[in-house]
C-alpha positions as CSV (number, residue, x, y, z in Angstrom):
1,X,0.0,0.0,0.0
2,X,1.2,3.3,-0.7
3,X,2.5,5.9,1.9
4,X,0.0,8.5,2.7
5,X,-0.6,11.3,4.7
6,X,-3.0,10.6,7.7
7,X,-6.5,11.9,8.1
8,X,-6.3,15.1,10.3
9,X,-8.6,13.6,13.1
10,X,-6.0,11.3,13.5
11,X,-3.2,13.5,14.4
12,X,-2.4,15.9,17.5
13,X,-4.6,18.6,15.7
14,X,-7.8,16.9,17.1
15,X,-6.7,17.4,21.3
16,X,-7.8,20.5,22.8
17,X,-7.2,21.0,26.2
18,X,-8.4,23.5,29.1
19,X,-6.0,26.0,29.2
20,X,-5.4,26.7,25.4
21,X,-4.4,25.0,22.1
22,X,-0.9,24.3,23.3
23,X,-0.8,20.6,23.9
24,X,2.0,19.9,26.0
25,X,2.3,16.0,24.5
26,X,1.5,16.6,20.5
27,X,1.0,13.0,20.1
28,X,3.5,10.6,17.0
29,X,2.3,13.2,14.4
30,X,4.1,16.4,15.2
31,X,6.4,16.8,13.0
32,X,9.4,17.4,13.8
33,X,9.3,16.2,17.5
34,X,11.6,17.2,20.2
35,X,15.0,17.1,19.2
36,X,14.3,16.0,15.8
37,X,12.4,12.7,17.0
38,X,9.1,11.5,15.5
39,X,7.8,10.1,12.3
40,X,9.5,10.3,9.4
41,X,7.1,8.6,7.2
42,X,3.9,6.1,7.7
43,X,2.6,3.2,6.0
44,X,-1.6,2.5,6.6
45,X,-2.3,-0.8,7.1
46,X,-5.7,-1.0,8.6
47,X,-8.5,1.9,8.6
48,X,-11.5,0.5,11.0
49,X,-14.5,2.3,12.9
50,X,-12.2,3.1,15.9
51,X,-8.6,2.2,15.2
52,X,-6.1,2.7,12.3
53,X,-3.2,0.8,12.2
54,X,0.2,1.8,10.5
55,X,4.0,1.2,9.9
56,X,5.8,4.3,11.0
57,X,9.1,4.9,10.1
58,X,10.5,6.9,13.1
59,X,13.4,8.7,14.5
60,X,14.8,8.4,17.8
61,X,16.4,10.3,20.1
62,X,19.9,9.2,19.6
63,X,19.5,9.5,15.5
64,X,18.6,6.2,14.5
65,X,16.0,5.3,12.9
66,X,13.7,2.3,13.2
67,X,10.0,1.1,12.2
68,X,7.1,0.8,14.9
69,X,3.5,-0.4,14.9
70,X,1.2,2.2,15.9
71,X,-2.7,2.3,16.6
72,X,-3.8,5.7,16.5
73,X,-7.5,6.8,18.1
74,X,-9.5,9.5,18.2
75,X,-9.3,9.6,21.9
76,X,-12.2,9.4,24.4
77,X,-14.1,10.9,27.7
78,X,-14.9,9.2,30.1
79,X,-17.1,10.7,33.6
80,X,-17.2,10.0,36.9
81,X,-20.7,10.4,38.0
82,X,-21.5,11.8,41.5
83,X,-25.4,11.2,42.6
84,X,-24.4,13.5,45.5
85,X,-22.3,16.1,46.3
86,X,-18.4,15.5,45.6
87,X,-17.5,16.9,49.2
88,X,-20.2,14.4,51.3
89,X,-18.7,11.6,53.4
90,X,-19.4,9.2,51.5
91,X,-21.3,10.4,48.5
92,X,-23.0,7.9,45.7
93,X,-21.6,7.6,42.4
94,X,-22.9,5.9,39.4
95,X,-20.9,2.5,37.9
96,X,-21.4,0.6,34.9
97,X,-21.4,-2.9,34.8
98,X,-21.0,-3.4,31.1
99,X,-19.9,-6.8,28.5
100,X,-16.6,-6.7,27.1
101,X,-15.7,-8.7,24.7
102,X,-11.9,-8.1,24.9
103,X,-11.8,-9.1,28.5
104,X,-14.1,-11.7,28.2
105,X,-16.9,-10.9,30.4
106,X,-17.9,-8.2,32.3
107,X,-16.4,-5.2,33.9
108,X,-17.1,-2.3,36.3
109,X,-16.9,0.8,34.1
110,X,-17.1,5.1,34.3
111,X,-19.4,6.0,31.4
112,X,-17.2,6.9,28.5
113,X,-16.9,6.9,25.0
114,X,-15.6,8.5,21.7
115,X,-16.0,12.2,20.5
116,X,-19.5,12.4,18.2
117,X,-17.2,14.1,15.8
118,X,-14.6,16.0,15.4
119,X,-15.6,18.9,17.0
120,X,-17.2,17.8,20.1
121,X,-15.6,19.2,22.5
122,X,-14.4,16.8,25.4
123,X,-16.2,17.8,28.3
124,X,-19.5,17.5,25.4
125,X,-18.7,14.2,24.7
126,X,-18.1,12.9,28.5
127,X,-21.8,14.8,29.1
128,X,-23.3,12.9,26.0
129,X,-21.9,9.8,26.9
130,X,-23.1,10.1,30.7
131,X,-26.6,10.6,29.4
132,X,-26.4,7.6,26.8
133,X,-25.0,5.0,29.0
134,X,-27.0,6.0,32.4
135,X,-30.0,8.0,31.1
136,X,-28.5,10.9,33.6
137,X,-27.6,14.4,32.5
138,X,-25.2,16.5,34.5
139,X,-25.7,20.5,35.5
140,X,-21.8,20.4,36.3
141,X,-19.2,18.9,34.4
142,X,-15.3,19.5,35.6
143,X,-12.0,18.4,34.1
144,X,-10.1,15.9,36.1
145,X,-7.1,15.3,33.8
146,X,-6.1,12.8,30.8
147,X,-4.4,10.0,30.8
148,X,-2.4,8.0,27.7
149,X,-4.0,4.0,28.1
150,X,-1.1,2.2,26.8
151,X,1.5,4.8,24.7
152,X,3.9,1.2,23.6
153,X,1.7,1.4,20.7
154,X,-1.4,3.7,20.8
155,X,-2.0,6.7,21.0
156,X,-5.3,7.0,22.7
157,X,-6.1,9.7,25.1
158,X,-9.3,9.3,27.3
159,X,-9.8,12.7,29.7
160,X,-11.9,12.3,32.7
161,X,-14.4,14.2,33.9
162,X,-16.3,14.4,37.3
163,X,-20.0,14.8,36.9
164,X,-22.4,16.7,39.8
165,X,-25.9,17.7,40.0
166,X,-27.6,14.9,38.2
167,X,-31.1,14.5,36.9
168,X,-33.0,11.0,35.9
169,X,-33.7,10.3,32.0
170,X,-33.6,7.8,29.6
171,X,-30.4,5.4,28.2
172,X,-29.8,5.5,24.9
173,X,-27.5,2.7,23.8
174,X,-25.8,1.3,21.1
175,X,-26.8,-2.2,20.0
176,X,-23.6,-3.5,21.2
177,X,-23.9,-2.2,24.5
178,X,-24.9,-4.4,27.5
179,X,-25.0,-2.5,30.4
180,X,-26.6,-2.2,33.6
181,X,-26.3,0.9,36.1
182,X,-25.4,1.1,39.5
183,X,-25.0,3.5,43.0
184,X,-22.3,2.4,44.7
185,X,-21.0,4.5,47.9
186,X,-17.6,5.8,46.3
187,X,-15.9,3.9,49.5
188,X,-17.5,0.8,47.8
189,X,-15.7,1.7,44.6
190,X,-12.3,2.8,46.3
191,X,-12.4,-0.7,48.1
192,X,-13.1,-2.5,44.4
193,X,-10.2,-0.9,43.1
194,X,-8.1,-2.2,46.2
195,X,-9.5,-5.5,45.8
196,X,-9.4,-6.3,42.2
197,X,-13.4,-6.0,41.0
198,X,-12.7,-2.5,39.1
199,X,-9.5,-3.2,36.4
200,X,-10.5,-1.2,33.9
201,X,-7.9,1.5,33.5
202,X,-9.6,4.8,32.7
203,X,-12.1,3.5,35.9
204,X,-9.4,2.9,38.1
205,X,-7.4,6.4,37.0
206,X,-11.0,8.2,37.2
207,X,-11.5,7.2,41.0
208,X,-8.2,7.3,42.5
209,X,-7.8,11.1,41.0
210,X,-11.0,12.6,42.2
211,X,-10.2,10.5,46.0
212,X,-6.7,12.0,45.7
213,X,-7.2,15.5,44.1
214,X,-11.0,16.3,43.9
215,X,-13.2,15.4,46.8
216,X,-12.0,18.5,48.6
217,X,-12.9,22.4,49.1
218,X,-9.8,23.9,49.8
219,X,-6.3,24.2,49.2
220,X,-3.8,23.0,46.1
221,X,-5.8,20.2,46.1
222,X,-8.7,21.6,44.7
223,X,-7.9,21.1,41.1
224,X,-10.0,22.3,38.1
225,X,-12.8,22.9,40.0
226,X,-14.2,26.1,38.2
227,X,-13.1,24.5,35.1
228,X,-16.0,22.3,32.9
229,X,-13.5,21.0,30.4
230,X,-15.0,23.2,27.1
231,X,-12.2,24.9,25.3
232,X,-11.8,28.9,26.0
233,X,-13.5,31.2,23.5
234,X,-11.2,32.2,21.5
235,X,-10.7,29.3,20.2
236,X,-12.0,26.9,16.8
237,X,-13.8,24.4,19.1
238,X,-14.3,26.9,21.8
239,X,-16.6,29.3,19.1
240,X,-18.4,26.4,18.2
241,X,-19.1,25.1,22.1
242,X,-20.2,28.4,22.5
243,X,-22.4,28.7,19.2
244,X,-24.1,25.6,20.3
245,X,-25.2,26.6,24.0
């Protein structure tokens, strides 16, 4: 197959952060990388609904030069949902316990999901998904932080959310999507993580950040907390966000 240039959805261009457009990783397609490192040319090998696959040919840090396997993704958001108030004792949040077919059964989930396209912003698409998976929309959505799942050979980025002042609707799922939703005291889901019932990475990363960072009113912990994840005004998806509201 012949060398061609990626779609633009699938390069740095398509993370916006809080803060700005300056993206302190710019992901394998920023050309040239720090020091003169990155991808010097890339060979598709598989374009699918979620994942592309290629060949790149790359250049390290030292100078030399070598081929890797990459999977590049759209990226995600994924929410954790708070049925009350972040700052209670011991306040309810809302799991998913969904079927995957990649772990081969089920697991204890965050809703989250992929942008709607590419200009939903993230903090959009972690208030979409919420409402799709659950049936629960959100008055407050804040920005946690983002984590890379596996960088050896993706380039996925899910950012995480924390979700507050819910109201009941209606789920609507995809046909592949086999889940059921449950309150569990966020102690409950602390201890699951301890023990081994939540292993699902952007879960475990969701809940140990908001236990460590945002469950709290004062100080430098208080992180992001006047922040709802939408891009600033000024910029591309920020007009948009705001054209939309």
């Amino acid at each position: 197959m012949l060398e061609r240039e990626l779609p633009p959805y699938l390069s740095a261009g398509r993370a916006v952060y809080p803060g700005g457009d300056t993206v302190r990783y710019p992901g394998p397609d920023a050309i040239p990388g720090p020091n003169g490192t990155g991808r010097l040319s890339s060979r598709v090998v598989h374009h699918g609904r979620v994942v592309h696959l290629s060949v790149d040919r790359v250049r390290f840090p030292d100078g030399s030069e070598g081929d890797l396997e990459l999977i590049r993704h759209p990226g995600a958001a994924a929410v954790v949902p708070f049925v009350d108030p972040p700052e209670s004792p011991d306040p309810a949040i809302l799991l998913l316990r969904q079927y995957r077919y990649a772990s081969g059964g089920y697991l204890y989930e965050v809703p989250a999901g992929l942008p709607g396209g590419t200009n939903e912003a993230w903090a959009e698409c972690a208030r979409r998904e919420l409402a799709e998976e659950t049936g629960f929309t959100a008055a407050r959505i804040d920005y946690l932080t983002r984590i890379f799942t596996t960088p050896g050979f993706t380039n996925e980025v899910i950012h995480l959310f924390a979700a507050t002042g819910l109201s009941a609707g209606d789920a609507v799922r995809d046909a592949d999507e086999f889940i059921t939703v449950q309150v569990v005291p966020f102690s409950s889901a602390l201890e699951m993580v301890r023990t081994g019932r939540i292993v699902d990475c952007k879960t475990v990363a969701a809940l140990l950040y908001t236990a460590a960072f945002r469950r709290t009113s004062s100080g430098d912990r208080a992180v992001h907390r006047g922040n709802d994840g939408r891009p600033p005004p000024g910029t591309h998806l920020g007009r948009e966000a705001g054209e939309r509201a």
